[in-house]
N, C-alpha and C positions, 0 to 999 in steps of 0.2 A: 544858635541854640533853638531847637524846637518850642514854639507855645505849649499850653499844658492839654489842650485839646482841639484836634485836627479831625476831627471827626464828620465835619459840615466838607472835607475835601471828599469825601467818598461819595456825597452824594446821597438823596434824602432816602434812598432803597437801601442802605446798607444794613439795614436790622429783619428786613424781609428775605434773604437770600437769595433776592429774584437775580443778583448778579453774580456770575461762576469765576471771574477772577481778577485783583487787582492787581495792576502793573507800577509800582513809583519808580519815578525817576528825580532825582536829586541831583544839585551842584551846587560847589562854593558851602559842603559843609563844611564843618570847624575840623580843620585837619594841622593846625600847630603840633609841632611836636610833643609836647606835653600830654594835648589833646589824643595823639593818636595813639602812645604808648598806654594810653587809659583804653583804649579803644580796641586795642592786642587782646589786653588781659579780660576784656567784658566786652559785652555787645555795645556797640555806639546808640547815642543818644534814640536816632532818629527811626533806628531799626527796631527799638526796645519800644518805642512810643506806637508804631507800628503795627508791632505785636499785639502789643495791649491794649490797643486800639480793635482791630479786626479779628484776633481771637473767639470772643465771646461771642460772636457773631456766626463762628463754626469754619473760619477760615484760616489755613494753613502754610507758614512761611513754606515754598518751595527752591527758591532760588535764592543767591544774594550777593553781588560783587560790589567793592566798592575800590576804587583808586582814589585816593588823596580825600578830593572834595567832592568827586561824584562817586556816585551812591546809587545803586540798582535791586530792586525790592521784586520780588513776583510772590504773587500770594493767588493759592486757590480754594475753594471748597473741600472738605476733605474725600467728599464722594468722590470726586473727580481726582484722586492722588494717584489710583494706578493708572490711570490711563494717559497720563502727563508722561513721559519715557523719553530716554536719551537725553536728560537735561542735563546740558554744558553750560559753562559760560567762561567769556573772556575778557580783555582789557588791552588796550592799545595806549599808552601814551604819547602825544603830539606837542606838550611842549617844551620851550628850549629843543628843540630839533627832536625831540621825541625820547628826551632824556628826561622831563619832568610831568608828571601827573597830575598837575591842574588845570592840563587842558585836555581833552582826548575824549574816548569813547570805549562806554563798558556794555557787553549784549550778556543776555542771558537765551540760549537755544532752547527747543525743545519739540517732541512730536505731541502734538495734542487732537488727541483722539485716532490717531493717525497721520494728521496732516503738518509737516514740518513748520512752524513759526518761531519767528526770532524777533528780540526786543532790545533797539541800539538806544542807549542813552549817551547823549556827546555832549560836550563842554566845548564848539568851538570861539576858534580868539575871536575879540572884541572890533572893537573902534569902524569904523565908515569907513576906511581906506581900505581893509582886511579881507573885503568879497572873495580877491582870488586865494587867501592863505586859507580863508574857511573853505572854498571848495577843495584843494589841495588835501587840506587835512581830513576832510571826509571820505575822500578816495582812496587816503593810504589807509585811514581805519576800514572800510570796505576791502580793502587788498591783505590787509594783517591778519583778519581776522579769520580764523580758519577751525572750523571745525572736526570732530572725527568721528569714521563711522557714518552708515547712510548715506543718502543722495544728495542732501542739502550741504555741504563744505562750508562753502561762503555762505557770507549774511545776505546776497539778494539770490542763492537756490533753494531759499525758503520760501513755500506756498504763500506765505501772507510775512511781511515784516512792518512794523510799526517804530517807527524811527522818531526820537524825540529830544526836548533837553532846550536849554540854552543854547540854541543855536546862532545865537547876536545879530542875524543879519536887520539890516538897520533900512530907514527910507530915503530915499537921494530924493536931490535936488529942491524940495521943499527948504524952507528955514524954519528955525523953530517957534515963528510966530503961526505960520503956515498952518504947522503940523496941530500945533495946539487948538490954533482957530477951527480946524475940521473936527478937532475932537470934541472941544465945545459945541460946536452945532450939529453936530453926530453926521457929519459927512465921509464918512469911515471909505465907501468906495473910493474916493477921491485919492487916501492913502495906499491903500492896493495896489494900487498901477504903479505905484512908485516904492514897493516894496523890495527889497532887494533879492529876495526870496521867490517870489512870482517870475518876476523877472530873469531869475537864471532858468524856472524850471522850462522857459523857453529855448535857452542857447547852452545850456548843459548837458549832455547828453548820460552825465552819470544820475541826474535825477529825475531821467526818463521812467516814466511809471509811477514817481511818488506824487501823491494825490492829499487834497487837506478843505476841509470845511471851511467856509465863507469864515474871515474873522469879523464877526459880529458884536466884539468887545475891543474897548480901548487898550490902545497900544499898552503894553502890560508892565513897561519898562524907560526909563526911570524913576523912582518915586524917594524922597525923603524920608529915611527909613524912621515909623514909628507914625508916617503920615499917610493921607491919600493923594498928597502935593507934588505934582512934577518936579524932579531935580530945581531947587534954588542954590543950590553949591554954586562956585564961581567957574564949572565947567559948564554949567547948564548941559547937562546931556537932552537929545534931541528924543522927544518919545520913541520906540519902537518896539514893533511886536518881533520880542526877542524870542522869546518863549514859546516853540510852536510844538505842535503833535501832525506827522506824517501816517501814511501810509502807502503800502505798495502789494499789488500782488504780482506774483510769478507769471511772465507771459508764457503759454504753456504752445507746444509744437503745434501745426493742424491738423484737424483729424483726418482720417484718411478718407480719399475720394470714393464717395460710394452715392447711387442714386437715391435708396430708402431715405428718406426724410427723416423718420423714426430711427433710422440705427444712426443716421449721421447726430444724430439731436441727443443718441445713448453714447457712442463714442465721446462727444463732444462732452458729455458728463465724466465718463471714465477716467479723460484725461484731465482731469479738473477743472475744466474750463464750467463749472458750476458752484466754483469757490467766489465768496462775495461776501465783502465788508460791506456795512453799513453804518453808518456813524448817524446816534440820535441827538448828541448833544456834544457844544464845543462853548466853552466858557473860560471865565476867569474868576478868578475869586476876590475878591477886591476889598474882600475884609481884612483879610490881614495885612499886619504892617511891618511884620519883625525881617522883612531883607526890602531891598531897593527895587526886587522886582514883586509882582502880584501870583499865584500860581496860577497855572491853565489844568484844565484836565475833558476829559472827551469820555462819552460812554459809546461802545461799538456790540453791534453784533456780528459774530463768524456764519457762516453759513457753509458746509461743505458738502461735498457730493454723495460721501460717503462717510461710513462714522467705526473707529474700530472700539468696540466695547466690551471685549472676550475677557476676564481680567486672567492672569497668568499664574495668580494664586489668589486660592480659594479657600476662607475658615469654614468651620461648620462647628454648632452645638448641638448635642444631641436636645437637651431640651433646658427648663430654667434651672438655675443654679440654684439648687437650694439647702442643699450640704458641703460642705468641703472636696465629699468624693467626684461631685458633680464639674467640677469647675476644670475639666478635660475639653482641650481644642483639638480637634483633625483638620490638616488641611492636606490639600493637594497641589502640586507644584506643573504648571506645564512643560511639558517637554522641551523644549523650545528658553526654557530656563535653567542657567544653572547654578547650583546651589552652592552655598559658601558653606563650611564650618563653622561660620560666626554668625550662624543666623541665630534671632531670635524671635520669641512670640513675645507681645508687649501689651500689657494694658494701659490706656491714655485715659484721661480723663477728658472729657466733652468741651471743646473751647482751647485743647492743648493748641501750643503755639511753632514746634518745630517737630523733626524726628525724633528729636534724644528728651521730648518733653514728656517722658512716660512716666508714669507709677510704679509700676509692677513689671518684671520682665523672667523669662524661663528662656534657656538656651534650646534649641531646637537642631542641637548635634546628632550626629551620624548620618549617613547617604540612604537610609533607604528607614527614616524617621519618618511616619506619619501622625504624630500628635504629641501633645505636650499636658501638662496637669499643674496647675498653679498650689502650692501649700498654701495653708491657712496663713501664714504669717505673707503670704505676699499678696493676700485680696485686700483691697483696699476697705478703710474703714466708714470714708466719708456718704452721707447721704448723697451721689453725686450720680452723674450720666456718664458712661465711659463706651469708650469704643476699644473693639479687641484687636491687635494691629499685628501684623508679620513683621519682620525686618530682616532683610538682606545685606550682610557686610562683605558687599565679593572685592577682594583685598587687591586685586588682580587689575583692577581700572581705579580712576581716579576720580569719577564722577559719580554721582546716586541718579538712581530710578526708584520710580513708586509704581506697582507692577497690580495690585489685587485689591478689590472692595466690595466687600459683601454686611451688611448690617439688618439685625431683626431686634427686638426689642427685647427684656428681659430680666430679671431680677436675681441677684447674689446674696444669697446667705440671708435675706430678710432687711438688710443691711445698707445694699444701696442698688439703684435699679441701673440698667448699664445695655446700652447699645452696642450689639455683637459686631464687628465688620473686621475687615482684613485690609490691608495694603502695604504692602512690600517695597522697602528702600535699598537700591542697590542698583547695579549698574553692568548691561553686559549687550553687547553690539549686535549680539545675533537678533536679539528679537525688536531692536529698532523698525522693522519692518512687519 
């Protein structure tokens, strides 16, 4: 069960919007059956907390899979909503042979800004004897997982993946006086070398490329839940940093042989080889005490070569809303997109939390409809901030996009002041590129 405020996991910037988007990953939530049939009919705990958590802050659930007890969250800016596209996501279960979902791996896909990225969160098995079952099951979730549509398929022909979760790999050979003793005198490299983790990324060849921050915090796993006390149970489990955050990007082909330095140095951008994480911060949190382990979390920056920011639907106001008659949207649809029946124009309020979090909504039927007019009975009445929203229902795929964002400032009816902007949920392959 979630505490009542998780707020200090995001990190001391989260009220400034200096960051564009949050990614959770979770395992081992409460997925009893009782539990989860509550879970069917209403959002889970974790996802609602979430919400209302980063909300008010101007950030918007975009993504969200969960299997069993893991749980996968992506959350952005709303500025940034059309230009996120193609977002899929999937689920692999691994255990009992791949017959049960408490152990596995859930990604959420997506093209951002252009550049395909994908976000694995896994739950593999436990215990020190398990190295080879957790490589195993990493690879079939790698192998299972398959996307559609675009160039990226799999989860590593994505430009950048970020690969995380309870991953359990454990430290050999130490004992758990050993292990303790280094962490008390904060000998932490000492434990590295004998991580199990380090170690394979040397003789694995499927975690060739994934890359990870010095762990600069204590092993984050086992604790006495409710404590900051290493496992005292009569298993004594052995510390270990279970809990880790990866990274990987795409090794891309090489450029083509040419003498010019400068075109070689342009090509070698074109072909992204100008794509580049950087990770500022890798931590754990060690306040909390409500599960056995501690959580970790990482702040990165993307950097890409190039940036697509064209949005593919565009609102316009003619000017402020100060009559009824006024409160008329036009947009435009790019070519390159095509339209549902079931579209609609939406007004949200400032802080909404998902797509269908709207106020006010007008259908924006027929093929060749350029604008829509909201009735008095469906402007909102609150003193509030609102953003004016598209939405695309193309019944045709089974995945949403967010396609368009334009926002200027402005006042309705005297009544409540409201930020104009557009963006489009809906889903359609052609303009993945």
């Amino acid at each position: 069960v979630p505490p009542d405020d998780i707020t200090s996991l995001f990190g001391p910037n989260v009220s400034d919007g200096s960051v564009d988007m949050f990614v959770i990953g979770l395992q081992e939530v409460n997925s009893m059956i009782n539990k989860r049939l509550k879970d069917v009919l209403f959002s889970d705990q974790w996802s609602e907390l979430c919400m209302d958590t980063l909300s008010p802050f101007g950030y918007v659930l975009v993504a969200s899979q969960r299997m069993q007890g893991v749980l996968l969250l992506v959350f952005s800016k709303f500025c940034h909503l059309p230009f996120l596209r193609g977002v899929q996501t999937e689920s692999t279960r691994t255990g009992l042979g791949g017959y049960w979902g408490n152990k596995g791996g859930v990604s959420a896909r997506m093209t951002v800004f252009g550049h395909p990225v994908c976000f694995l969160n896994c739950h593999l098995p436990a215990h020190m004897r398990n190295l080879e079952q957790r490589m195993e099951d990493f690879e079939s979730i790698l192998q299972q997982q398959q996307f559609e549509g675009g160039t990226a398929t799999g989860v590593l022909d994505h430009d950048v993946v970020f690969w995380f979760g309870d991953l359990n790999f454990r430290i050999e050979d130490y004992d758990i006086h050993v292990v303790k003793c280094a962490i008390d005198s904060n000998k932490l490299p000492l434990l590295w070398e004998r991580d199990q983790l380090n170690m394979a990324k040397n003789t694995e060849s499927i975690l060739e490329g994934f890359m990870e921050g010095p762990l600069k915090f204590p092993p984050t796993y086992k604790f006495d839940v409710g404590t900051h006390t290493y496992d005292t149970s009569a298993k004594k489990r052995k510390p270990a940093w279970t809990d880790r955050i990866l990274w990987r990007l795409r090794r891309t082909g090489s450029p083509v042989p040419t003498h010019n330095a400068a075109l070689q140095r342009g090509l070698t951008s074109w072909l992204g080889g100008a794509t580049k994480v950087t990770q500022h911060t890798y931590r754990s949190h060690m306040g909390y005490t409500i599960s056995d382990h501690k959580p970790v979390s990482a702040l990165f920056s993307l950097h890409f070569p190039f940036k697509v920011d064209m949005p593919l639907v565009e609102l316009q106001v003619n000017k402020e809303w100060c009559k009824v008659s006024d409160s008329t949207v036009r947009f435009t649809v790019a070519s390159t997109y095509q339209r549902s029946t079931w579209d609609w124009v939406a007004i949200y309020k400032v802080g909404f939390r998902h797509h269908k979090d709207y106020q006010a909504y007008v259908w924006a039927k027929g093929e060749h409809a350029t604008q829509v007019t909201f009735s008095e009975e469906d402007l909102p009445r609150d003193d509030c901030e609102y953003i004016l929203g598209y939405y695309s229902n193309n019944m045709n795929t089974s995945h949403s996009k967010i396609i368009g964002v334009h926002k200027t400032a402005s006042s309705l009816l005297g009544r409540f002041s409201t930020k104009f902007g557009s963006w489009l949920q809906g889903h359609s392959s052609e303009v993945d590129h």
